[in-house]
C-alpha positions in Angstrom: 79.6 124.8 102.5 77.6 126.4 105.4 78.4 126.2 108.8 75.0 124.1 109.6 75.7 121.6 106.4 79.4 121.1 107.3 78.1 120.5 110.9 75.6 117.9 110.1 78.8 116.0 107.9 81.0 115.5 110.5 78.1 113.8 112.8 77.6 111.6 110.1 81.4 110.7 109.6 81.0 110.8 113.5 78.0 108.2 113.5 79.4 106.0 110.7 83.1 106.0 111.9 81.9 105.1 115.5 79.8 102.3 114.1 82.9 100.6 112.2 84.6 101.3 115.5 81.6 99.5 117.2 81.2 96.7 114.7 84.5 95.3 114.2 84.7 93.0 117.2 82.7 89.7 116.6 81.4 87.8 119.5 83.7 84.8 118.9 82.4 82.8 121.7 83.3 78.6 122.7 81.0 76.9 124.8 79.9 79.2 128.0 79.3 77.9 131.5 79.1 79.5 134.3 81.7 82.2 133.5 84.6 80.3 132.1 84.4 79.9 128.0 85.0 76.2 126.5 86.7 74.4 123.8 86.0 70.5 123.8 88.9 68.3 121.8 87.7 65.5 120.1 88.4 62.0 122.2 91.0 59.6 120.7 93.1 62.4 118.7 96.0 61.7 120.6 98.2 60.2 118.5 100.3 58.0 120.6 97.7 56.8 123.0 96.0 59.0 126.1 99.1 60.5 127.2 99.0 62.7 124.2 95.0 63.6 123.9 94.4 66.9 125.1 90.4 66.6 126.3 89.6 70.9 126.8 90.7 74.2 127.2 89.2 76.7 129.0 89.2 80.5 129.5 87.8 82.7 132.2 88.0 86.8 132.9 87.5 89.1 135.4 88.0 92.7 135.5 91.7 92.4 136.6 93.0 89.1 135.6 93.2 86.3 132.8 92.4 82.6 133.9 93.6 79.6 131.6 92.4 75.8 132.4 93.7 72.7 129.7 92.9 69.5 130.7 94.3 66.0 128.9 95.9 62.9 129.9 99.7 64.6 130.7 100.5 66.5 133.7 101.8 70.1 133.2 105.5 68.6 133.3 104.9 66.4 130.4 105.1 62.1 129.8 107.6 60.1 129.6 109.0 59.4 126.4 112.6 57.4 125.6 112.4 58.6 121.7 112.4 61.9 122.9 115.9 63.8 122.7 115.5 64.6 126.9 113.2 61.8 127.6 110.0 63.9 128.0 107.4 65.2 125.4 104.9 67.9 127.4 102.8 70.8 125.7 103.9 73.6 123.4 103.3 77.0 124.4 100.2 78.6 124.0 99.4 81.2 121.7 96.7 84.0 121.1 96.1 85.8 118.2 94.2 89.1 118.2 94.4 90.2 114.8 91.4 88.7 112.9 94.2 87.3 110.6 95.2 83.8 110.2 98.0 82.7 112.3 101.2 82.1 109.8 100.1 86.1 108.9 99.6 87.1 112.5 103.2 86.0 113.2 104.4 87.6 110.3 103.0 90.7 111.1 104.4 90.9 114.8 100.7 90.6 116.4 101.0 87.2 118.0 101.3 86.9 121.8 102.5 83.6 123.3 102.6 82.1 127.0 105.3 79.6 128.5 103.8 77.6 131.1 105.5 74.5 131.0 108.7 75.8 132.7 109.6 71.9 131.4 109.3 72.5 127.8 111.8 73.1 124.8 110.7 76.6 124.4 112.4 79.3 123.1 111.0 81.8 125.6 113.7 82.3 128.6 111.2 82.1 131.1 107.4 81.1 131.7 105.4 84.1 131.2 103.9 86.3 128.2 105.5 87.6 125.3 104.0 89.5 123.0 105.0 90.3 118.9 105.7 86.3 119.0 107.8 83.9 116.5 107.2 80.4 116.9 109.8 77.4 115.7 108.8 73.8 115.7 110.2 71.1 118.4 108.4 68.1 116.8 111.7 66.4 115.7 113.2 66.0 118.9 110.4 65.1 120.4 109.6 62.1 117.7 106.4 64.0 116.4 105.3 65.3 113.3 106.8 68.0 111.3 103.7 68.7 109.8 99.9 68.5 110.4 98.9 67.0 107.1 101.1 64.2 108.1 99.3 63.8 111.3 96.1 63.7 109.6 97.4 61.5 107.3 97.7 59.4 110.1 93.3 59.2 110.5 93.4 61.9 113.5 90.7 64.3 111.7 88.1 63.4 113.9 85.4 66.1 114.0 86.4 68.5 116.7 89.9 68.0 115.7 90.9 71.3 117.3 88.4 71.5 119.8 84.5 72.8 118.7 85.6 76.2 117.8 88.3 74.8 114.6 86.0 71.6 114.2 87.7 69.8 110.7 90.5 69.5 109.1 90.0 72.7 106.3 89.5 75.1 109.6 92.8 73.9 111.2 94.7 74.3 107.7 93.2 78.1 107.0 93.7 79.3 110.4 97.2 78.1 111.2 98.5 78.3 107.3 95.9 80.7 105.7 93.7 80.4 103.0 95.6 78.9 100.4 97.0 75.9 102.4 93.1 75.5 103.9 92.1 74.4 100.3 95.7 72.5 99.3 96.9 71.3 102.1 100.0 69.5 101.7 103.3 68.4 103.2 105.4 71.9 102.8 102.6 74.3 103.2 101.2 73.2 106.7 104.5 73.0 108.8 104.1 72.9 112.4 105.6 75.7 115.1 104.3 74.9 118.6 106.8 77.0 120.8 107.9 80.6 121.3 111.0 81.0 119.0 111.5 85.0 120.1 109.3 87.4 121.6 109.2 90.8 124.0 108.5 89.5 127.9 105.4 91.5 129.0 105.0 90.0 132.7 104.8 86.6 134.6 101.5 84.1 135.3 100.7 82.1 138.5 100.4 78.6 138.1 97.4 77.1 139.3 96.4 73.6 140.2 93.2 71.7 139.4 91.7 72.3 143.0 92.2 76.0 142.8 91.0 76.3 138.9 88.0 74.2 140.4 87.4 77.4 143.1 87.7 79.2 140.3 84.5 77.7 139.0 86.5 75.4 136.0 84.4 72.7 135.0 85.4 70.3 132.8 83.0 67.5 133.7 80.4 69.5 132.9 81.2 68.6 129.5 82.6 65.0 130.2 85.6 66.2 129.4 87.9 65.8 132.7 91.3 64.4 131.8 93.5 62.8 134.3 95.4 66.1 134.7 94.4 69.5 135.0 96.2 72.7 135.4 96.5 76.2 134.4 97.2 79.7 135.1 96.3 83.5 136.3 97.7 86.7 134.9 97.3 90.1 134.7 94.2 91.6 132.0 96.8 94.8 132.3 100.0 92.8 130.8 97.2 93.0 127.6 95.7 96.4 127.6 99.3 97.4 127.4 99.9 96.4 123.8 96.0 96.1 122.7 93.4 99.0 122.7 90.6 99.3 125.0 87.2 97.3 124.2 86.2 94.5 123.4 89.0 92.2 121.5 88.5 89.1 120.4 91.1 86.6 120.3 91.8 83.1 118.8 94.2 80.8 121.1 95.6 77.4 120.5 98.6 75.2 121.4 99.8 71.8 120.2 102.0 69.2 122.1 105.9 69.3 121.7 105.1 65.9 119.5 102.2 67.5 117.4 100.2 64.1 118.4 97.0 66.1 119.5 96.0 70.3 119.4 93.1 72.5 121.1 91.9 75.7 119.9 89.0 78.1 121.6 87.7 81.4 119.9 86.6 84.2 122.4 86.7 87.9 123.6 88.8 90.1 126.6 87.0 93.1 127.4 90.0 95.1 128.2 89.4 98.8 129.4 88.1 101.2 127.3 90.2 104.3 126.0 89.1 107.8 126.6 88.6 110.0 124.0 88.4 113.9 124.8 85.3 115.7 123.2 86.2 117.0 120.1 84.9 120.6 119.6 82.7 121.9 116.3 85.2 122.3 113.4 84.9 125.6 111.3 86.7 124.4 108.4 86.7 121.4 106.2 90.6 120.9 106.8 89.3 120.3 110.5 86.5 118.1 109.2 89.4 115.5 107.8 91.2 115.9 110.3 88.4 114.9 113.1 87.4 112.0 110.6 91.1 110.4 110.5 90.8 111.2 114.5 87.5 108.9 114.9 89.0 106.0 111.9 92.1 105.9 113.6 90.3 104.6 117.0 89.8 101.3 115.6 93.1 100.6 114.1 95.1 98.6 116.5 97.8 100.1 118.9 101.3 97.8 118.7 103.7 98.4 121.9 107.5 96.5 121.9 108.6 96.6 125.0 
């Protein structure tokens, strides 16, 4: 092969590698406003009365930090609740999947990252912050809930939006938390719910934020006429993420459930995190170098796990 021919392979390997690079994130977007990205709940899908219906969740970036709003119809500490094993049913922990893969396979693969909030909760995480390379356990039963979700939508709670407008029915909340199979035979076995942090690797704290200062921060759930009777959330550090994701843009899927299962909230999105530099690559001579640069380029978009 001549030096000119070999030359003009590698810059389409080059071209064609970048644009897989390029391609793989999809815009995975809620509802935008004014900076912050929105998932809606469906009204009434609180099982158990208000207490339980989560109205919105709400995510917001900036080029340092990580904002998180939820609003519903329990403060962060949780409600009240005498069939509870410690008198108190509050939220599960919230998780975000990066991985394009549904969540049971996320978690079995190590790629889910989960955050405590509710220092009040009966999660498995030691203290409120993020973990990353996640497993999840379920708290329903002593918190008189549901041990599974078909059960709950057994119950009539598959309203449309049933996880927010991002995992509208009933099929998209089976294939995403359960995978495909379960999302077209749903039954009592196959669609177990795990709404805590079982285990996971601590990457950093968060600062939790009221509804005044989320409102500084330009949250606004009325906007959709969504406004619970509580709202709270969070700040952390974008950095805690580019240190166990690679640069770009990555787009993420989060959710959480109660601690009873009696309502759940999803949003789809992106984190532009910061880009990795690549050195430039000199002209190869050989076709061993060729291969060589090509795995390089592939390699880029293959994702980059960190335990701590």
């Amino acid at each position: 092969m001549t030096q000119k021919n070999l030359a003009q392979l590698v810059g389409s390997a080059t071209v064609l590698a970048c644009t897989l690079v390029i391609a793989a994130p999809q815009a995975r977007a809620g509802q935008l406003y004014q900076d912050w990205n929105y998932g809606i709940d469906a009204v009434g899908d609180g099982s158990g009365g208000s207490k339980y219906d989560i109205k919105g969740l709400a995510v917001k970036q900036t080029a340092d930090s990580i904002f998180v709003g939820l609003t519903g119809g329990s403060p962060i500490t949780g409600a009240s609740e005498r069939s509870a094993a410690d008198g108190n049913v509050g939220f599960g922990d919230l998780f975000f999947n990066f991985s394009g893969k549904d969540f049971q396979t996320a978690e079995q693969d190590g790629d889910i990252f989960g955050i405590r909030f509710a220092g009040t909760n009966d999660s498995g995480a030691s203290q409120v912050g993020l973990y990353s390379n996640v497993s999840t356990k379920s708290v329903t039963s002593t918190n008189a809930g549901y041990d599974n979700l078909k059960r709950y939508y057994d119950k009539g709670y598959g309203k449309a939006n049933t996880m927010g407008t991002d995992i509208a029915t009933e099929s998209e909340a089976y294939t995403y938390l359960y995978g495909a199979d379960a999302g077209a035979n749903p039954t009592n076995n196959n669609t177990t719910v795990t709404n805590v942090i079982d285990s996971g690797n601590f990457l950093g704290g968060i600062n939790l934020l009221d509804g005044n200062q989320l409102a500084s921060a330009g949250l606004d759930f009325g906007h959709f006429n969504a406004s619970g009777s509580h709202t709270f959330g969070f700040q952390f550090d974008k950095s805690l993420l580019s240190s166990a994701l690679p640069g770009g843009i990555s787009p993420f899927v989060a959710h959480l459930l109660m601690e009873c299962a009696n309502d759940a909230i999803a949003l789809k999105g992106n984190i532009e995190l910061e880009e990795v530099e690549v050195s430039d690559v000199p002209e190869p001579a050989t076709a061993g170098a060729l291969g060589l640069l090509a795995t390089s380029i592939l390699g880029l978009g293959k994702k980059r796990k960190k335990v701590s």
